[in-house]
N, C-alpha and C positions, 0 to 999 in steps of 0.2 A: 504494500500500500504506500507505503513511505517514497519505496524507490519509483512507484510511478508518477507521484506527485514532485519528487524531484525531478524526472524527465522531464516531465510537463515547465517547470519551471524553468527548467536550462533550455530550454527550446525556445520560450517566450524570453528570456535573456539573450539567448545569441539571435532573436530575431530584432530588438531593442539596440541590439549592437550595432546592427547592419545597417537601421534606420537613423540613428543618431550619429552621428559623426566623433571619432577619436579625433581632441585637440592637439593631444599628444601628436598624432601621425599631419595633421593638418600643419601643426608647427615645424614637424621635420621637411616636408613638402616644402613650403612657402621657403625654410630654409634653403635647400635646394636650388630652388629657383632665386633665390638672391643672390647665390653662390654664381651659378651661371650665369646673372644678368655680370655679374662685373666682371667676373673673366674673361668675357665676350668684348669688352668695351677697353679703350685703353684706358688705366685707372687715373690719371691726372683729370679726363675729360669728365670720369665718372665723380671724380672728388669735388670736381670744380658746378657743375651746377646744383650739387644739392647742397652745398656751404653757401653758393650763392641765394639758391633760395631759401635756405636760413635765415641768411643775415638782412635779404630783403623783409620776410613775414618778421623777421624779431622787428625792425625799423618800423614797420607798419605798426605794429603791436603797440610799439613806442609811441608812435603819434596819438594811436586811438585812444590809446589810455591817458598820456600823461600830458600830450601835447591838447588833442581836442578836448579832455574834457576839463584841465584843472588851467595850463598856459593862454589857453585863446578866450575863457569865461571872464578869468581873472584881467589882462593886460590889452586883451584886443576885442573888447564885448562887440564891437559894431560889426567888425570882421568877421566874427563867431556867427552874424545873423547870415551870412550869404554861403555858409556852407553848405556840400553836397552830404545827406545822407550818410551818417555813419554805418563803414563795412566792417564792425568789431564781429559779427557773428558770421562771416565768409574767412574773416582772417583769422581766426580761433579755430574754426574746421581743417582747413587748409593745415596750419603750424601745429597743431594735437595730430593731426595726420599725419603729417610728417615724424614727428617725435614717437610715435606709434601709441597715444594717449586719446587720442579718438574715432572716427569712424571706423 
């Protein structure tokens, strides 16, 4: 009795397996393929745009934060009226993404 209800349940387990995905094995994966994307590429070229887009989103990052909301309120209020829309919630996505902290 016992061991049919054991089968039963390891069958409904390795079928839960096969449905849900191992992170473990998706991590090894994705590794993988990061491994390949830059040995493919020459590694100066690979180094250099994604420092560059670093230091761009970090820049950005900078203005939204410190520059639009606390420098231009404070020193240049008139100035402050003719801005375009703040992009903190594209540049947050983008830089978490990158850093691998979001999407």
């Amino acid at each position: 009795m016992w061991s049919l209800i054991g089968k039963l349940l390891g069958g409904v387990g390795g079928m839960v397996g096969r449905i849900i995905p191992d992170r473990n094995r998706q991590n090894e994966a994705q590794s993988r393929i990061n491994e390949a994307e830059v040995s493919g590429a020459p590694a100066s070229l690979m180094r250099l745009w994604r420092s560059f887009l670093g230091w761009v989103l970090a820049l950005l990052f900078c203005w939204e934060v410190v520059g639009r909301m606390v420098i231009v309120p404070l020193f240049f209020a008139r100035w402050g009226e003719n801005l375009p829309p703040s992009a903190l919630d594209q540049i947050m996505a983008l830089l978490l993404g990158m850093l691998g902290l979001g999407f």
